[in-house]
N, CA, C and O of each residue as an XYZ file, in Angstrom:
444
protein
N     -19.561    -78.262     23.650
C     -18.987    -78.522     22.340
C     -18.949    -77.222     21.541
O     -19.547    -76.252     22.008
N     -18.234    -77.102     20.260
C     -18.365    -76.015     19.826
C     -19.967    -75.802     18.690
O     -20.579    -76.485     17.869
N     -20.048    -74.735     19.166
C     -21.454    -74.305     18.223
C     -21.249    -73.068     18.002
O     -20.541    -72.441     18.790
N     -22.022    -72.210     16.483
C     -21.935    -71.026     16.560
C     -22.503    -70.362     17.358
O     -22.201    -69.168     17.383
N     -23.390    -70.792     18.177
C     -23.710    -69.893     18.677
C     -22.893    -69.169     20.468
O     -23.036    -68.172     21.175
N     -22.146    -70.308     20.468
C     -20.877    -69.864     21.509
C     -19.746    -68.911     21.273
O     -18.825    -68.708     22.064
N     -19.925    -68.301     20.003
C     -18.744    -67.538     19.608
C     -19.531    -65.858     19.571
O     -20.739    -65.645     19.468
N     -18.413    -64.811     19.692
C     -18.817    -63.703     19.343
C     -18.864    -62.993     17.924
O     -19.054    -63.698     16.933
N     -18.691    -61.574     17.788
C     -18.211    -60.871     16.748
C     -16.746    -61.643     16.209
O     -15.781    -62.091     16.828
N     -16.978    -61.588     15.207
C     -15.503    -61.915     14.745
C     -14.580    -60.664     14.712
O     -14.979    -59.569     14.317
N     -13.276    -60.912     15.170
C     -12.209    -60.671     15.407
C     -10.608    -60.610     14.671
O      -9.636    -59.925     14.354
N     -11.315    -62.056     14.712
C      -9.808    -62.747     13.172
C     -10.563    -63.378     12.595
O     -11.648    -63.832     12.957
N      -9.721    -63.493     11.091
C      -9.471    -64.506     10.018
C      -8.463    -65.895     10.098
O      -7.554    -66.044      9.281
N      -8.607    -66.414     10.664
C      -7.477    -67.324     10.017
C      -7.348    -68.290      9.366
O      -8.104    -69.257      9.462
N      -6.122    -68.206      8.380
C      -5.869    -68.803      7.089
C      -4.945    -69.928      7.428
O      -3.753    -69.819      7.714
N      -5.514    -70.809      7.372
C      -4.617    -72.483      7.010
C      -4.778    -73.425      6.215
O      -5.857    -73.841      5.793
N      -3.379    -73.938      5.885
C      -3.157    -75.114      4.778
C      -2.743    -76.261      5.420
O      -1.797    -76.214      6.206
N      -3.627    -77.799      5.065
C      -2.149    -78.186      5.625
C      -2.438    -79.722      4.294
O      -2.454    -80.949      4.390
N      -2.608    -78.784      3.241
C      -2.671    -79.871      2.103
C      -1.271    -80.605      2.137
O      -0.401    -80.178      2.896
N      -1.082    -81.492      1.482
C       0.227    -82.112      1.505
C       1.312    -81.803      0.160
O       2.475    -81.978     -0.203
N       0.293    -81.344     -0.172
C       1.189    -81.161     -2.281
C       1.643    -79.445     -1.827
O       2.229    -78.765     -2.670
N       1.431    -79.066     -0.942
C       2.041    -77.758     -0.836
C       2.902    -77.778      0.064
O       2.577    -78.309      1.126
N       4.439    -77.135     -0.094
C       5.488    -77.254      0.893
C       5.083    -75.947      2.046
O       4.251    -75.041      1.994
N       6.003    -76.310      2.975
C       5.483    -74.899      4.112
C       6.135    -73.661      3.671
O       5.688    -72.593      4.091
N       7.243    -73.678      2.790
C       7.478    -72.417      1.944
C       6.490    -71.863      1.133
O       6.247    -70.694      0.834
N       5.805    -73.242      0.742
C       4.119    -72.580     -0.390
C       3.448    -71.969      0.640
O       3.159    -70.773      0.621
N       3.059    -73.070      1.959
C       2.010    -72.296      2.944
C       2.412    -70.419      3.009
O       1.659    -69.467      2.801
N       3.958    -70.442      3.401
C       3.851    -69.065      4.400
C       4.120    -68.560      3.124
O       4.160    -67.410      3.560
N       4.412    -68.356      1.541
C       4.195    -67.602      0.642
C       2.611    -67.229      0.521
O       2.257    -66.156      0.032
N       1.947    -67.926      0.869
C       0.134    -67.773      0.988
C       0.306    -66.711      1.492
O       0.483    -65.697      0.817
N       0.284    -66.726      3.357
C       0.824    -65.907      4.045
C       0.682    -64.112      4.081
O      -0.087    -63.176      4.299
N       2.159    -64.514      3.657
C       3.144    -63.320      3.350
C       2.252    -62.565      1.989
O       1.844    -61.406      1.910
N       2.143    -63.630      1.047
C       0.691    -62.608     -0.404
C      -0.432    -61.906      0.005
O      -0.982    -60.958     -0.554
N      -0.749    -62.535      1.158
C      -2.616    -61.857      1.240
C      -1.681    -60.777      2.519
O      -2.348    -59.896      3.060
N      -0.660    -60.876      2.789
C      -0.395    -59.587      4.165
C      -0.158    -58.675      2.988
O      -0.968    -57.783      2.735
N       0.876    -58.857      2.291
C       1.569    -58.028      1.365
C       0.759    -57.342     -0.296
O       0.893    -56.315     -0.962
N       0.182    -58.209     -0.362
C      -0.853    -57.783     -1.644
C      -2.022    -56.951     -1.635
O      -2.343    -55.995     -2.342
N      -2.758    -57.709     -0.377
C      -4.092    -57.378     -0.394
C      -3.732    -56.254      0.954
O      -4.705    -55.788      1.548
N      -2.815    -55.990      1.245
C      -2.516    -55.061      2.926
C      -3.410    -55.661      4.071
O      -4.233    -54.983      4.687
N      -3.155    -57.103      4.318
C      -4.200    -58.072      5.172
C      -3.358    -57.558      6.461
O      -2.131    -57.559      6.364
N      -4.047    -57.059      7.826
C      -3.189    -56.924      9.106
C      -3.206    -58.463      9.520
O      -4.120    -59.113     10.028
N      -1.693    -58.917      9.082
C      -1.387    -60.285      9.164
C      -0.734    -59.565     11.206
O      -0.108    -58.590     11.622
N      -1.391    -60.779     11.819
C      -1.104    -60.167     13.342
C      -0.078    -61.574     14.037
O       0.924    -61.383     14.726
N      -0.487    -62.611     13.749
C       0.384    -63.661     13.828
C       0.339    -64.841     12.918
O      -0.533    -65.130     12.098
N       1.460    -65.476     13.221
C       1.759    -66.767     12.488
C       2.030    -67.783     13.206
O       3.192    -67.803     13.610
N       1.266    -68.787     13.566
C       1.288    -70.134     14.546
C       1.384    -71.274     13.653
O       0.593    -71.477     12.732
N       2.695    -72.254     14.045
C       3.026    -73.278     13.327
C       2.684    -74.157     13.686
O       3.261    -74.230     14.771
N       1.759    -75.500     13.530
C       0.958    -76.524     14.639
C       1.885    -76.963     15.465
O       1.687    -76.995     16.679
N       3.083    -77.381     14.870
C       3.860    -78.124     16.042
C       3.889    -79.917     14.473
O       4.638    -80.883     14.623
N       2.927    -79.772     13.295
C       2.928    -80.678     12.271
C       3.435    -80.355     10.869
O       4.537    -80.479     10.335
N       2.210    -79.879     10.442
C       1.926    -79.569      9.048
C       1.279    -78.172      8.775
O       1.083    -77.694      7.658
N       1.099    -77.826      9.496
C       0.503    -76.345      9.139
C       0.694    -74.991      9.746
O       0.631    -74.741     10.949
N       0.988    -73.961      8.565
C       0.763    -72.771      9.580
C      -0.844    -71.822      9.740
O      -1.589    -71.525      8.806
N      -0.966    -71.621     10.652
C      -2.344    -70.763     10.738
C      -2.038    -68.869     11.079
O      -1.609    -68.330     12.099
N      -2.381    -68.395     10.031
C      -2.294    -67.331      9.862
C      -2.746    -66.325     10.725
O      -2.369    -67.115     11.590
N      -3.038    -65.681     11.144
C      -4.103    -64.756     11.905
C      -3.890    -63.375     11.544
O      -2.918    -62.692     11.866
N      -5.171    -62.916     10.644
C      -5.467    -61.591     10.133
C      -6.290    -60.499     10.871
O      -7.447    -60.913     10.947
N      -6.172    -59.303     11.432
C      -7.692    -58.809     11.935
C      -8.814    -58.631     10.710
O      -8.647    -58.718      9.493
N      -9.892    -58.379     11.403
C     -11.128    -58.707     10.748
C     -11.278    -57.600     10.328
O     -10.741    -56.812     11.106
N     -11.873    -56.952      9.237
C     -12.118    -55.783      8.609
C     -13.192    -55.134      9.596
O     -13.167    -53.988     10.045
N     -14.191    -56.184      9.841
C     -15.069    -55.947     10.815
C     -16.607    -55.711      9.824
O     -17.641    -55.401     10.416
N     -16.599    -55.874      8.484
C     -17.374    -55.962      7.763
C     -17.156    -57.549      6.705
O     -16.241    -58.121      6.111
N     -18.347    -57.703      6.911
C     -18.690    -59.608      6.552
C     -18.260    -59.461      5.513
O     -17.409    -60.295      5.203
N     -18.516    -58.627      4.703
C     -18.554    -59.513      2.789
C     -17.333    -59.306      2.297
O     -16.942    -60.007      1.364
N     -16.442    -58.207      2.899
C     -15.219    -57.990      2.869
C     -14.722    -59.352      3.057
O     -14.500    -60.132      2.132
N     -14.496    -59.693      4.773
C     -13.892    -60.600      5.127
C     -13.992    -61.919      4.271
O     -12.989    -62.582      4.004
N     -15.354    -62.285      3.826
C     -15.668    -63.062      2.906
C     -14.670    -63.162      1.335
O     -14.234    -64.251      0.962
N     -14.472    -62.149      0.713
C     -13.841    -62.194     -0.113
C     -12.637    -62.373      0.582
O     -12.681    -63.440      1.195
N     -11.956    -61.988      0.685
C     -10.618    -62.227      1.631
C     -10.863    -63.325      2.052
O      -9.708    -63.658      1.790
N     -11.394    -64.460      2.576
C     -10.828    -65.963      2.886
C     -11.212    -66.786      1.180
O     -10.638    -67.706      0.598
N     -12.554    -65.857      0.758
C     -12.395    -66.965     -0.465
C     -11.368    -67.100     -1.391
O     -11.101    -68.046     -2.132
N     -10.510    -65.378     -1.159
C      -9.516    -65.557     -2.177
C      -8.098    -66.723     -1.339
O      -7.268    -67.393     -1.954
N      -8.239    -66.622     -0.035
C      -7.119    -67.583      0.503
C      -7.220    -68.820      0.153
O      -6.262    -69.586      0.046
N      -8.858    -69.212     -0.129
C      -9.063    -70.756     -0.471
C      -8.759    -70.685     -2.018
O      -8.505    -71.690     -2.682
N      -8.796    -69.726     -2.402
C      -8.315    -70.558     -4.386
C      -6.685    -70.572     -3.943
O      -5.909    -70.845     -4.859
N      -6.279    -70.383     -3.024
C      -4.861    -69.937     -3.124
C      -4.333    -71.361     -1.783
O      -3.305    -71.247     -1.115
N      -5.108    -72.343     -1.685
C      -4.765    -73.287     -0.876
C      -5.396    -73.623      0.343
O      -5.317    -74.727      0.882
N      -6.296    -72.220      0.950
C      -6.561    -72.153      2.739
C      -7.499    -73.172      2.886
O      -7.849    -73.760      1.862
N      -8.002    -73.514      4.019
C      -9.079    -74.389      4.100
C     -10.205    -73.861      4.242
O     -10.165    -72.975      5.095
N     -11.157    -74.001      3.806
C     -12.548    -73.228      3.580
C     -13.059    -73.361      4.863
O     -13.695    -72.377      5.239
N     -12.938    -74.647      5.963
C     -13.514    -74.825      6.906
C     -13.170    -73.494      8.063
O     -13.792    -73.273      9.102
N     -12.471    -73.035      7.738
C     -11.624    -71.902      8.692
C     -12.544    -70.861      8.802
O     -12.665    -70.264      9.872
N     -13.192    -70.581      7.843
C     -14.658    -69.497      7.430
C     -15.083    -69.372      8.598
O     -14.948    -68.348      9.267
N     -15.817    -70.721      9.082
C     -16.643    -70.885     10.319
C     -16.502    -70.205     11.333
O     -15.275    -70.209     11.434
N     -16.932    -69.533     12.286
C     -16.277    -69.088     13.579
C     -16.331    -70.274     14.807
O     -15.851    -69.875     15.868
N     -16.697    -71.266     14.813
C     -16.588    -72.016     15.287
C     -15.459    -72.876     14.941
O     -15.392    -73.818     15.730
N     -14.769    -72.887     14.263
C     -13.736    -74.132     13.808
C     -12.751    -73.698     14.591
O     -12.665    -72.540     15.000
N     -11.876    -74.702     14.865
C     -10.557    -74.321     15.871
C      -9.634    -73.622     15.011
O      -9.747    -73.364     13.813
N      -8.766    -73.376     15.762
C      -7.421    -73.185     15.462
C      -6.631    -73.339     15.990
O      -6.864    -73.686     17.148
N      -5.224    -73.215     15.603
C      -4.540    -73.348     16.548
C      -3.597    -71.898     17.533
O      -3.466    -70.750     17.109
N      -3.136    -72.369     18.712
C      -3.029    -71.306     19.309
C      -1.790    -71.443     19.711
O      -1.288    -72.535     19.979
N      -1.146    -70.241     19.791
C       0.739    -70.759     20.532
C       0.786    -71.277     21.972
O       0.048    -71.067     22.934
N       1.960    -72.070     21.806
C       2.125    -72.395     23.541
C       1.099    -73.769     23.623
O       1.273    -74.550     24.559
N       0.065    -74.025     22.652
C      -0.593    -74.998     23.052
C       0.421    -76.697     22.958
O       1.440    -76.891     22.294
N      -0.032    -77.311     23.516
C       0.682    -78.879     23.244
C      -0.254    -79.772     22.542
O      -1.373    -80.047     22.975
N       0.374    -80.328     21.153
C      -1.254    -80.874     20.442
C      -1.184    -82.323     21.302
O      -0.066    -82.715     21.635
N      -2.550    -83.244     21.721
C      -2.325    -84.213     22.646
C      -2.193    -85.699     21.205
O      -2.323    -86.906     21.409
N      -1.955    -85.121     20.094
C      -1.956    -86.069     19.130
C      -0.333    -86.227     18.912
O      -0.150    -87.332     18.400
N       0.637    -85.690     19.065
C       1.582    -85.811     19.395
C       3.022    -85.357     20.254
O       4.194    -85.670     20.046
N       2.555    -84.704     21.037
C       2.952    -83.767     22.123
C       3.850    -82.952     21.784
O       4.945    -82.901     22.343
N       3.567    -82.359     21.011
C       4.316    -81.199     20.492
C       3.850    -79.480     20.863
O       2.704    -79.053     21.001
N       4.932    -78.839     20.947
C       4.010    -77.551     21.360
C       4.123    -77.252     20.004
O       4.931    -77.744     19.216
N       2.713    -75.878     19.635
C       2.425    -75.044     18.384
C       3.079    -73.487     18.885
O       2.825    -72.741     19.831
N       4.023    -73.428     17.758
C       4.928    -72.031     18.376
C       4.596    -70.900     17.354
O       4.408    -70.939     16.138
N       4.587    -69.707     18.413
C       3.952    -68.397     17.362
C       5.436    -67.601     16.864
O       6.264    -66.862     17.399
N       5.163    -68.423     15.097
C       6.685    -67.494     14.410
C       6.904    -66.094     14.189
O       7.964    -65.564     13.853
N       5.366    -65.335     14.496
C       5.547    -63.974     13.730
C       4.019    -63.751     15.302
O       3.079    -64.320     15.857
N       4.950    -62.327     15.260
C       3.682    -61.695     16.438
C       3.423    -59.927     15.708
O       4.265    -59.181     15.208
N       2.583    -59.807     15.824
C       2.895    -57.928     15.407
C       1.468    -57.657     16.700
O       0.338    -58.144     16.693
N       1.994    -56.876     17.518
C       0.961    -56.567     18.852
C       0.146    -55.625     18.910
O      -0.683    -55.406     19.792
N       0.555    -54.501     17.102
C      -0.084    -53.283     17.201
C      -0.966    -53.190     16.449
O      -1.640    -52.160     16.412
């Protein structure tokens, strides 16, 4: 099962919404603000295949940094649970088995 203690160094951030009072133009304006504002290395963008996109930032590689940086994503909509390094996410190419949809990666940057 997942536990923290199965995970490594963190790596990424990732930022997801999948409140309902926010449209997915609000989600990927989230997005696009913390790449563009804060200079977040936004590295991809994975759409579930539902309601949400999940962001993926690299990690500064220092905690309290990264910390500020998701808390500011959560006043701004993200889900706080995402913090965790244990919480899922979602990943491209996957098929969710809740409605067989694949989750497709809209934005890649490889460098």
């Amino acid at each position: 099962m997942r536990c923290r203690d199965t995970t490594g160094l963190r790596k990424f951030l990732v930022v997801e919404s999948d409140k309902e009072e926010l449209s997915m133009d609000d989600k990927a304006s989230v997005l696009r603000y913390l790449r563009d504002e804060l200079d977040a290395k936004m590295k991809m963008v994975v759409y579930s295949g539902s309601e949400s996109l999940h962001g993926w930032y690299k990690s500064s590689g220092n905690n309290l940094i990264d910390w500020e940086f998701m808390r500011l994503a959560c006043k701004l909509g993200a889900d706080k649970r995402m913090w965790l390094p244990e919480q899922l996410a979602r990943s491209p190419n996957a098929i969710r088995s809740n409605n067989n949809k694949k989750q497709v990666c809209l934005y890649f940057d490889p460098l």
